[in-house]
C-alpha positions in Angstrom: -8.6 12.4 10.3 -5.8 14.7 8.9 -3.5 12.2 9.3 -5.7 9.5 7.4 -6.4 11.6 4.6 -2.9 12.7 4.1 -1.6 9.0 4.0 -4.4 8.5 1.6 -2.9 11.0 -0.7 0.3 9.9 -0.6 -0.2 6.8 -1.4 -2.6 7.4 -4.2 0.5 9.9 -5.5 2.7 6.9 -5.1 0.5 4.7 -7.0 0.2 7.1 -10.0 3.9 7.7 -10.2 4.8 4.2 -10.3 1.6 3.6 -13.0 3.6 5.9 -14.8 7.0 4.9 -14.5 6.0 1.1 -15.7 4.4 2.5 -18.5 7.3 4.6 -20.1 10.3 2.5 -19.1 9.6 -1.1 -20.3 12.4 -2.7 -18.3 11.1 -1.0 -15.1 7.7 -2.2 -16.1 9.0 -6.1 -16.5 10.2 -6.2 -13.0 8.4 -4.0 -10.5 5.0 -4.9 -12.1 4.0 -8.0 -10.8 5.7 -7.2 -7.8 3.2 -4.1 -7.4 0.3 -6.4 -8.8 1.1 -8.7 -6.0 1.1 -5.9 -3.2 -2.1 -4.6 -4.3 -3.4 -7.9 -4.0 -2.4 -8.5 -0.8 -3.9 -5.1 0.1 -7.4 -6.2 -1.8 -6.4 -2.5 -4.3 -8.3 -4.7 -7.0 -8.1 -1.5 -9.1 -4.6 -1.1 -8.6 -3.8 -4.3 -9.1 -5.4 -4.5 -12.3 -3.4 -1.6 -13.3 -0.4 -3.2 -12.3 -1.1 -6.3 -14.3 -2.4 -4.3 -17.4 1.7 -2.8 -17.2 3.1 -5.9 -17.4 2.0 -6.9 -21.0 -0.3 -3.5 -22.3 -0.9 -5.5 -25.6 -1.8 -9.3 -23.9 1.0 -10.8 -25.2 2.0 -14.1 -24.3 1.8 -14.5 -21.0 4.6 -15.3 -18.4 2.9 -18.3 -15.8 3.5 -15.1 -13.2 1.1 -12.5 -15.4 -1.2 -15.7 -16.1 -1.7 -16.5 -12.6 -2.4 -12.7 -11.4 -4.9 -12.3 -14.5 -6.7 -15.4 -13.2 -6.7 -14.3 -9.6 -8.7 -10.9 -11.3 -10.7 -12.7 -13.0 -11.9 -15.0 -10.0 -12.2 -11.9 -7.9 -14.8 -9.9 -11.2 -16.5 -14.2 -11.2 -15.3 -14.0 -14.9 -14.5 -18.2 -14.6 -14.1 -19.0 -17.5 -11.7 -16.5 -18.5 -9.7 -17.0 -15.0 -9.6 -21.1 -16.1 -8.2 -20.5 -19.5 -5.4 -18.2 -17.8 -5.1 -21.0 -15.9 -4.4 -23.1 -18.7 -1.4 -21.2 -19.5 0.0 -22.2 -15.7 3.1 -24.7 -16.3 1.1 -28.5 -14.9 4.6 -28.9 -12.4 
């Protein structure tokens, strides 16, 4: 249980580092965060993700199809449709 609990608390450390080195250096915060976005995803960390996401563009500026996309996938995962379809919207029609 040690064990557990002290893997736990790394990776919450982890996570509050990198929260806080997207949000001070803005080229770190283009690249790493949709990558971490898309980890926490993958992990179901729906918090973390939305943190992750939130880093990307603080201010909801115009959205890259990547940012678009992951703020839809939050939204589906809250049931907040009609937000995730106009995020969807933004999504190039390829």
């Amino acid at each position: 249980m040690e064990l557990h609990d002290n893997i736990r608390r790394h990776r919450d450390n982890a996570n509050a580092i990198l929260i806080q080195s997207l949000a001070v250096i803005p080229q770190v915060r283009r690249e790493m965060a949709p990558i971490a976005a898309a980890g926490a995803w993958n992990m179901g960390q729906w918090e973390s993700m939305g943190q992750y996401v939130g880093a990307i563009e603080p201010h909801r500026a115009p959205s890259t199809s990547a940012t678009a996309f992951l703020r839809a996938v939050l939204d589906v995962h809250c049931a907040d449709f009609r937000s995730a379809r106009g995020e969807a919207c933004m999504l190039p029609d390829d």
